[in-house]
C-alpha positions as CSV (number, residue, x, y, z in Angstrom):
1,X,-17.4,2.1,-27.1
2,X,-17.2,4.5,-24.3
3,X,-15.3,3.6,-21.2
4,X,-17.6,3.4,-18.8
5,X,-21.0,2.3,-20.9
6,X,-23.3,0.1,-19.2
7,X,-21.2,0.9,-15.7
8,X,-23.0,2.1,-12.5
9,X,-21.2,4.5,-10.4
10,X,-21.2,6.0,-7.0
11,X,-19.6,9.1,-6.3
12,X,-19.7,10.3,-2.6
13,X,-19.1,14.0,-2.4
14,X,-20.3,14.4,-5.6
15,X,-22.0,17.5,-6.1
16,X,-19.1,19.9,-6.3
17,X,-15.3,20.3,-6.3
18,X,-13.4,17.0,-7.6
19,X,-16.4,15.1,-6.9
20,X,-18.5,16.8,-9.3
21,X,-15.8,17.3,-12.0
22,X,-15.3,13.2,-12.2
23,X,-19.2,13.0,-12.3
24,X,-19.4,15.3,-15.9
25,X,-16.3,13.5,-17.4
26,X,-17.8,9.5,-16.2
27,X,-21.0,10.8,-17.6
28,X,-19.2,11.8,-20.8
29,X,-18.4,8.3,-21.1
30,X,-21.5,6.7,-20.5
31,X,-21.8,6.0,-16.9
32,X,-24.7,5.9,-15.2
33,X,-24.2,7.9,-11.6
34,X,-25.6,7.9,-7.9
35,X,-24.2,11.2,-6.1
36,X,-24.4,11.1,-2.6
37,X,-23.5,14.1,-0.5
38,X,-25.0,15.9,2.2
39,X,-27.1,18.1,0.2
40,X,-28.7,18.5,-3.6
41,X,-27.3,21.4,-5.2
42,X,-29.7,20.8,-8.5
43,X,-27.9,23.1,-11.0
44,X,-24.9,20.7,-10.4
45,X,-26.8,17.4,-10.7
46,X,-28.2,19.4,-14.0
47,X,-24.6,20.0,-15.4
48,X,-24.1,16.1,-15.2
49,X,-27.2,15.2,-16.9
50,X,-27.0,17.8,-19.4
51,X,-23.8,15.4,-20.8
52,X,-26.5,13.0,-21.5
53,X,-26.3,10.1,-18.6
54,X,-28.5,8.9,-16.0
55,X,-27.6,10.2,-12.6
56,X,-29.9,10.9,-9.2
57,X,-28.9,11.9,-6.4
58,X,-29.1,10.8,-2.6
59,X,-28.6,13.0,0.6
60,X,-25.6,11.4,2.9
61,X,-23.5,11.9,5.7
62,X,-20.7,9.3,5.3
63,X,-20.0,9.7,8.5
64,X,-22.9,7.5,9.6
65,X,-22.9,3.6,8.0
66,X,-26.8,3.6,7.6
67,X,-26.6,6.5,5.0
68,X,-23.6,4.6,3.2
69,X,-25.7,1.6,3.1
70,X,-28.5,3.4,2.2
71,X,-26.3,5.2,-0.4
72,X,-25.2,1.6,-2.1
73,X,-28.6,-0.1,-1.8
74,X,-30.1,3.2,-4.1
75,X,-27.7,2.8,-6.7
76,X,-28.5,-0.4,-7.2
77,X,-32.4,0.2,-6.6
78,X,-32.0,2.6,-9.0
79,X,-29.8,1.1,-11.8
80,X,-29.8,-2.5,-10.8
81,X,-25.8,-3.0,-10.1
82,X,-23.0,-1.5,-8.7
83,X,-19.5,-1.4,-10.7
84,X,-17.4,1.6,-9.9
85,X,-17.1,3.7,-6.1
86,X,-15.7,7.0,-5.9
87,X,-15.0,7.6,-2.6
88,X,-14.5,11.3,-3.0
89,X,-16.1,13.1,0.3
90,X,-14.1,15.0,2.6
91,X,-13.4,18.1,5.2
92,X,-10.3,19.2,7.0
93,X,-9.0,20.6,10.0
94,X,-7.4,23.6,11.2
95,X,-5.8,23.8,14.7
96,X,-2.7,22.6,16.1
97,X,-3.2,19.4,18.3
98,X,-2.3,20.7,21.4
99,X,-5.6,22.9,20.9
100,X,-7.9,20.7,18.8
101,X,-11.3,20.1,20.4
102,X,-11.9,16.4,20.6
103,X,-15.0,17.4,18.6
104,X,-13.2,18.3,15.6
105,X,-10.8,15.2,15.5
106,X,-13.7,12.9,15.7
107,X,-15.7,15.0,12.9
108,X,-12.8,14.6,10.4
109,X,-12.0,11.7,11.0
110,X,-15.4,10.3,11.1
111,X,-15.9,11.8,7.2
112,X,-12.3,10.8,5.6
113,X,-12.0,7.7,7.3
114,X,-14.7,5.9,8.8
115,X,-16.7,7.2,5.9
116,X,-14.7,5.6,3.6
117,X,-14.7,2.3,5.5
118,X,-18.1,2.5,5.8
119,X,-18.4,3.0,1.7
120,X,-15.5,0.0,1.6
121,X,-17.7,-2.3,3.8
122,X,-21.2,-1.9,1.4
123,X,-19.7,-1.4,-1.7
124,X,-17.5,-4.6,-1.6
125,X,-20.1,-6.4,-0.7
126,X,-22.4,-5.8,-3.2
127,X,-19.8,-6.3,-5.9
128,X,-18.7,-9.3,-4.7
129,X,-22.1,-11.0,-5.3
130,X,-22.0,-9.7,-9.2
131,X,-20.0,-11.8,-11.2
132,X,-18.0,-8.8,-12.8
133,X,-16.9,-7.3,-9.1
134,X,-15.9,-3.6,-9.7
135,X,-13.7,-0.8,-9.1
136,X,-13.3,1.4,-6.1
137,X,-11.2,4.6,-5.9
138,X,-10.3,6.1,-2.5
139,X,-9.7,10.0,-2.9
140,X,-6.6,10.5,-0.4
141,X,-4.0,13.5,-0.8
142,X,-0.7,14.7,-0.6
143,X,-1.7,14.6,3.0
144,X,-1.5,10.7,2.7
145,X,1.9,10.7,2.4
146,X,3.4,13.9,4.2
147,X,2.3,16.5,6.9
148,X,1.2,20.0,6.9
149,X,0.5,22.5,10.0
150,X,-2.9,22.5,12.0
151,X,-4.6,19.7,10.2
152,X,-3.7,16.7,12.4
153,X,-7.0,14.8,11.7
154,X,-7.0,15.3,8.1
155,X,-3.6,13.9,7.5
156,X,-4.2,11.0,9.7
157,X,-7.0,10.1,8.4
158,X,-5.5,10.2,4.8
159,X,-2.5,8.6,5.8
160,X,-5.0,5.8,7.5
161,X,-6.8,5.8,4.2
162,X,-3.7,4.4,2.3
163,X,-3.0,1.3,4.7
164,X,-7.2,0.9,4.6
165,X,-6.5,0.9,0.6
166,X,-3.7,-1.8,0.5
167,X,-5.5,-4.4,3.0
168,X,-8.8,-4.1,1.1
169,X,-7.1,-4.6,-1.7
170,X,-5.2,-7.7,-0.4
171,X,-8.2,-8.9,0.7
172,X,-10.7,-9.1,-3.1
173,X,-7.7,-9.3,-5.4
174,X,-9.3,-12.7,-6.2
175,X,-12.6,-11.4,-6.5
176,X,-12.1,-8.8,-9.4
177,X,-12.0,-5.9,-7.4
178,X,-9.6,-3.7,-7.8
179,X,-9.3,-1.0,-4.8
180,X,-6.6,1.8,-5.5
181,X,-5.9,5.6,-3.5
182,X,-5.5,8.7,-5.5
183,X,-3.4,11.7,-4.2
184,X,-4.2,15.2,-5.5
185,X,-1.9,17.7,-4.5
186,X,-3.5,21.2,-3.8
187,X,-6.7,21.8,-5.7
188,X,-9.1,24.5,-6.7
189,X,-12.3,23.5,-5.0
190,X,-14.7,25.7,-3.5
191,X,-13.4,23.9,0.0
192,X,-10.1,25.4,-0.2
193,X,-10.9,28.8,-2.3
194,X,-13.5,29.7,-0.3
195,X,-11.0,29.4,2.6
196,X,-8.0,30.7,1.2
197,X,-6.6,34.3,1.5
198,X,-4.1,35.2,-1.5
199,X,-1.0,34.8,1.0
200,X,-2.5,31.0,1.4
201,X,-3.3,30.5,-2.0
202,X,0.2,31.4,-2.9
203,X,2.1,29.6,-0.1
204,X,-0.1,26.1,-1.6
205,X,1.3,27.3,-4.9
206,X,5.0,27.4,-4.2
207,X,4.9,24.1,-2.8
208,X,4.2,22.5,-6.1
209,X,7.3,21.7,-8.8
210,X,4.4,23.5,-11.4
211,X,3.8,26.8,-9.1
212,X,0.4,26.2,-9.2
213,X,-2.5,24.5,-8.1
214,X,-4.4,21.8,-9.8
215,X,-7.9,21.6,-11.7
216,X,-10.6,19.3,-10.6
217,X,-10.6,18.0,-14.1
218,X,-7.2,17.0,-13.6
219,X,-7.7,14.9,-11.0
220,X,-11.0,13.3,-12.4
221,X,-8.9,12.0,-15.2
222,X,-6.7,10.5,-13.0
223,X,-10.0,8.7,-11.1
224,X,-11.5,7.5,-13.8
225,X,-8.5,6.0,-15.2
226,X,-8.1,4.0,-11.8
227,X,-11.6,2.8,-12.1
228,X,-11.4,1.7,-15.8
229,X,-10.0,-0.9,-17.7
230,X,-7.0,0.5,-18.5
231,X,-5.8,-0.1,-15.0
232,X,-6.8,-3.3,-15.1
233,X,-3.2,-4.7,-13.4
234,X,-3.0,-1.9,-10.5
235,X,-5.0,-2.1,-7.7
236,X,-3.4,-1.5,-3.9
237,X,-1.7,1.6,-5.6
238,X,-1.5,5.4,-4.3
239,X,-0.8,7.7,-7.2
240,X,-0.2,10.8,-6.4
241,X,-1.3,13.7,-9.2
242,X,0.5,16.3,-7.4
243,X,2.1,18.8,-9.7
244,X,5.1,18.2,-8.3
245,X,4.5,18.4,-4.4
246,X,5.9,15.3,-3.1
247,X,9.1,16.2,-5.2
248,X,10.3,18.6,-2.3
């Protein structure tokens, strides 16, 4: 039996970078997936269903609660349940904070932090009123546990996203739902190679034991083996899948 057959899951952010690559490999196991980002890139919601799942797709700003509601309430419209979150969207910053426009702070925080509460606060609910409760894993980063340069917001909302983690996880241990934070070091998404010159690209890479950046893949595997059965006795954790980084 597959891992995740007969499982619904939500994956915010989940129409490219580490979003999308947990989406193809949850498919490969027989989930059945809601992707909810801000806008439907189809060839990427075909690349999941060509693995053979059901998926759809919903347009949403995490940044506001009604889309995140709205986000929950289709999955299980759609597929009639909820049992694993993937709360995967984010954006960053770059600007020291002495010249950060309050506009920016509030925009990058609203995404990687209040979004994810606002996922929390839905998703939660709805698998507490289903008698198997669920899985929910909180995409941090390195970021969550160290700083960096110019993106103020996006390490303290990743840093906040660690303490939201533990207390949500405090709070449903009971209720067989297990809440847990992955870290990815430096990956190669189209957010950060877009934006990357080769001096950047090879500054990120030096700061890794592995002298190199990760794969989305890489860090999929590491999701989905949060949100399955196999880590069935961790929840609260941050697991950093690094290549090294926080060994520095």
């Amino acid at each position: 039996m597959k891992r995740f057959e007969n499982k619904v899951m939500l994956i915010t952010g989940g129409i490219s970078g580490i979003g999308k690559a947990t989406a193809i490999l949850a498919a490969r196991e027989g989930a059945s997936i809601m992707i909810a980002d801000l806008r439907l890139n189809q060839q990427a919601l075909d690349d999941i269903l060509q693995e053979g799942a059901e998926a759809a797709f919903i347009a949403c700003d995490v940044s506001k609660p009604e889309d995140m509601e709205n986000a929950v309430a289709a999955t299980v419209a759609q597929f009639g349940r909820l049992d694993v979150a993937i709360n995967n969207a984010g954006i960053v910053d770059a600007s020291p904070i002495h010249e950060k426009s309050i506009e920016e702070w509030q925009k990058v925080t609203g995404v990687n932090l209040n979004g994810v509460f606002y996922g929390m606060k839905y998703e939660i609910a709805r698998m507490r009123r289903q008698d198997t409760g669920g899985a929910i894993v909180n995409v941090g980063s390195i970021m969550s546990q160290v700083g960096e340069i110019g993106i103020a917001a996006y390490t303290a909302s990743k840093h906040g996203l660690v303490g939201m983690t533990k207390v949500a996880a405090l709070e449903n241990g009971t209720s067989n739902i297990r809440i847990n934070t992955i870290g990815p070091g430096y990956i190669e998404t189209p957010l950060l190679m877009d934006n990357a010159s080769a001096d950047s690209r090879a500054y990120m890479e030096s700061k890794h034991a592995m002298k190199r950046l990760g794969k989305p893949e890489e860090i999929a595997k590491a999701i989905l083996f949060l949100a399955s059965d196999d880590a069935s006795f961790c929840t609260g954790a941050y697991l950093p899948v690094d290549g090294g980084y926080l060994c520095q």
